[in-house]
N, C-alpha and C positions, 0 to 999 in steps of 0.2 A: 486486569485481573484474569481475565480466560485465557489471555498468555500463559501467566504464570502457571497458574493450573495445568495450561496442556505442555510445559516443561518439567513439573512435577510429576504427571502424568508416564513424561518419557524414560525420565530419570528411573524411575520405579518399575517402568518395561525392562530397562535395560538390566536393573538389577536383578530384576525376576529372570531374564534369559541368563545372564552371569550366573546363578544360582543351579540354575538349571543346568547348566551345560559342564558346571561342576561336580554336581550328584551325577548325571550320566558318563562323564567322561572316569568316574574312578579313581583309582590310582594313576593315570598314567600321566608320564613325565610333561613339564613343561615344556616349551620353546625351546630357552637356550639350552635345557639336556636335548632333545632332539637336536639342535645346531653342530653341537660339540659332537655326540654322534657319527653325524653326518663327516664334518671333519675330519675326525680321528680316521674315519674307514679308508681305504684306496679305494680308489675309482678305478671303473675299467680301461679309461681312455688313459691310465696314467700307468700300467700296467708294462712290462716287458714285450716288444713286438714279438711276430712269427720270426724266427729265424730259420737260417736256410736248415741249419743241422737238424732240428726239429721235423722239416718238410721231412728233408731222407729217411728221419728215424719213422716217420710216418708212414712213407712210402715202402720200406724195407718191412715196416709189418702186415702193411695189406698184400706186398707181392709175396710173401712167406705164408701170408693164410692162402693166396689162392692156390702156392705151391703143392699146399696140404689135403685140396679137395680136387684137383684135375685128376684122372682118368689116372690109374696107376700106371701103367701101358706108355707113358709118356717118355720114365725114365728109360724103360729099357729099351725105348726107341731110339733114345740118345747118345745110349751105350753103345750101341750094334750097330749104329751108321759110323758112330765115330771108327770103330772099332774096323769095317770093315773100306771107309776112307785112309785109315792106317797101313792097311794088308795093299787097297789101290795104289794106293799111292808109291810101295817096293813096288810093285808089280808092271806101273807104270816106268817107271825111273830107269827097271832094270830095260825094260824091250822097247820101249819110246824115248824117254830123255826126262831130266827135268820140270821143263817147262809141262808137259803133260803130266807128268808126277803130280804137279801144283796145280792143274785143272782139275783132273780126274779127284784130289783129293777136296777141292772145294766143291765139286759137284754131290756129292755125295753126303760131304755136311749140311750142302743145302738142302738137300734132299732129304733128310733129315731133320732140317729146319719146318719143309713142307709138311711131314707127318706129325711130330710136336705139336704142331700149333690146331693143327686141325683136330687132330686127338684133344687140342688142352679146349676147345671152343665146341666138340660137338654136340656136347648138354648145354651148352647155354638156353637156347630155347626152352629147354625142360627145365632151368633152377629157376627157379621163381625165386629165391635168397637176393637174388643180381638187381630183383625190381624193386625190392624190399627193402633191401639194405640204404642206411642213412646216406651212402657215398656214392649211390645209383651207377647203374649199369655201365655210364661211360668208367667209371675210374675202376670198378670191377675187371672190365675189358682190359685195361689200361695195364691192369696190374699183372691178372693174367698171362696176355703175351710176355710182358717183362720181366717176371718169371719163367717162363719154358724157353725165352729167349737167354737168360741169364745161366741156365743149367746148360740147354746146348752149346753156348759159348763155353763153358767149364768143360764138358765135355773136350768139344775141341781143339781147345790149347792142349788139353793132355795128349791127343790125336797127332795135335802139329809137330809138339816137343818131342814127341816118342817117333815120328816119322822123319823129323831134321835129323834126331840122335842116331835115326836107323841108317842114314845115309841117302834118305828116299829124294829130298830136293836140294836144290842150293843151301837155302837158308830158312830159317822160322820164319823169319820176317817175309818172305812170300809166303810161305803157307799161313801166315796171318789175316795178311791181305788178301789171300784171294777169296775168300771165305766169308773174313768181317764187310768188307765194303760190300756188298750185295745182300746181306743176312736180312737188313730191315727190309729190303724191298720185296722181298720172298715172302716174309715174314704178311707183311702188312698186306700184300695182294691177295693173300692165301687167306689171313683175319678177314678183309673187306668182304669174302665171295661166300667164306664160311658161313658168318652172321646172317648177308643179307638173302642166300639160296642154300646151298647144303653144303656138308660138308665133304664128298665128293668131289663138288664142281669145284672147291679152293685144289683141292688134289691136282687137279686134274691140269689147271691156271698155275699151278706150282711149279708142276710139272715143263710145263711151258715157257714158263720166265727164267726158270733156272738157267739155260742157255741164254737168255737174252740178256743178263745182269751178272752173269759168271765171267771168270776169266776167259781171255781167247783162247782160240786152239782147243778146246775142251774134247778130251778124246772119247768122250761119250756122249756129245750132243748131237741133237736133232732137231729136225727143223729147224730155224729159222737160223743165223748164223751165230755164234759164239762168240759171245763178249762183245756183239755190234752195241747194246747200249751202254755199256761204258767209253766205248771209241766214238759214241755219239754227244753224248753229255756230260763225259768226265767220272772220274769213282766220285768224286763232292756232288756230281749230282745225282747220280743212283743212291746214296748212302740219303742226299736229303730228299728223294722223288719217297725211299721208304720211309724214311721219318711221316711225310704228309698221306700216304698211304696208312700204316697206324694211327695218328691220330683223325684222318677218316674212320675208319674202322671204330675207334671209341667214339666219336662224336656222335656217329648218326645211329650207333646201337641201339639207343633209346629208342627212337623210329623202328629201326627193322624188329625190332624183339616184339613192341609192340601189335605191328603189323601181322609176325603168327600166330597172335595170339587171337589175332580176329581170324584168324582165318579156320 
């Protein structure tokens, strides 16, 4: 009998909680509406991956915003190196040869590459936007250079085309070359020095390496000899020594920006 009773007992909990949980719960849908629901919806795991075109189109808006906020001072740095590796490079052609046509005109674009970058990086410390921003300081960096980097090149093909047409070297296709294969390493050693000391001392280191990653023979080099680090490690590995040179520079941004900010 006190069985029964304490089954009777439960039976009647259970219904008083059933009751209850119906008055509190409202209107809202049953189970299988929520199932169905669930169903009907797409999941995120079932969803379209990243694709690469996607990345680019990504990429191509972050490096177009930071186009939009470097130093104005940038373009016409771009202009007037290119402009007067142009004038170099007849001038060269006409009273040395060639081969110095094609130094003297990539020295100069890179020189050119040196002022750019350093111009497009020397607020970094003062934008605070870079520490801010959802996509942080490395890919800011990132984008950056790849922007001032991407205008100077524009620049320079017009430089090269309008120097081949003028008669000034053999062919484009070395004034291509003497220029691109050395650009990231200029590039990235000038970012690394900017970021981490001032923007001077990347000047100055620009300055420096331009002969060491330029063509040989370069009728305007100094110090150290001309073109010895491509006769040491190949253009494939100046072209990759600057690729790792930039992405230093973005990696450790985070770090350096940091660091002025203690100081």
């Amino acid at each position: 009998m006190p069985d029964g009773m304490d089954g009777t007992r439960r039976e009647a909990l259970r219904e008083a909680l059933r009751r209850r949980e119906c008055e509190r719960g409202g209107g809202g849908p049953d189970f299988e509406t929520v199932r169905r629901r669930v169903a009907a919806s797409p999941s995120p795991l079932d969803r379209r991956g990243w694709t690469a075109a996607r990345s680019l189109r990504l990429a191509a808006s972050l490096a177009w915003a930071q186009l939009r906020i470097v130093p104005w001072l940038v373009l016409p740095l771009a202009l007037l190196t290119a402009t007067l590796a142009a004038l170099a490079a007849r001038f060269f052609s006409v009273n040395v040869g060639a081969h110095a046509a094609v130094a003297g005109f990539s020295s100069l674009v890179l020189f050119g590459v040196n002022l750019t970058v350093t111009a497009a990086l020397s607020r970094l410390r003062e934008d605070s936007v870079c520490l801010a921003t959802p996509v942080g300081p490395r890919a800011v960096v990132l984008a950056r250079v790849a922007a001032v980097l991407a205008l100077d090149a524009a620049a320079a093909v017009a430089a090269s085309a309008a120097a081949a047409a003028w008669g000034a070297a053999g062919s484009i296709g070395a004034m291509l070359a003497g220029w691109l294969v050395p650009m990231a390493a200029v590039a990235g050693a000038v970012a690394f020095l900017a970021i981490w000391t001032a923007p001077w001392a990347g000047v100055v280191v620009g300055m420096a390496v331009i002969p060491l990653v330029g063509p040989s023979s370069s009728p305007i080099a100094f110090g150290p000899p001309s073109g010895s680090l491509q006769e040491a490690i190949t253009p494939f590995g100046v072209v990759a020594l600057g690729l790792a040179l930039i992405a230093a520079a973005a990696l450790s941004s985070p770090s350096a920006l940091a660091s002025q900010k203690t100081r």
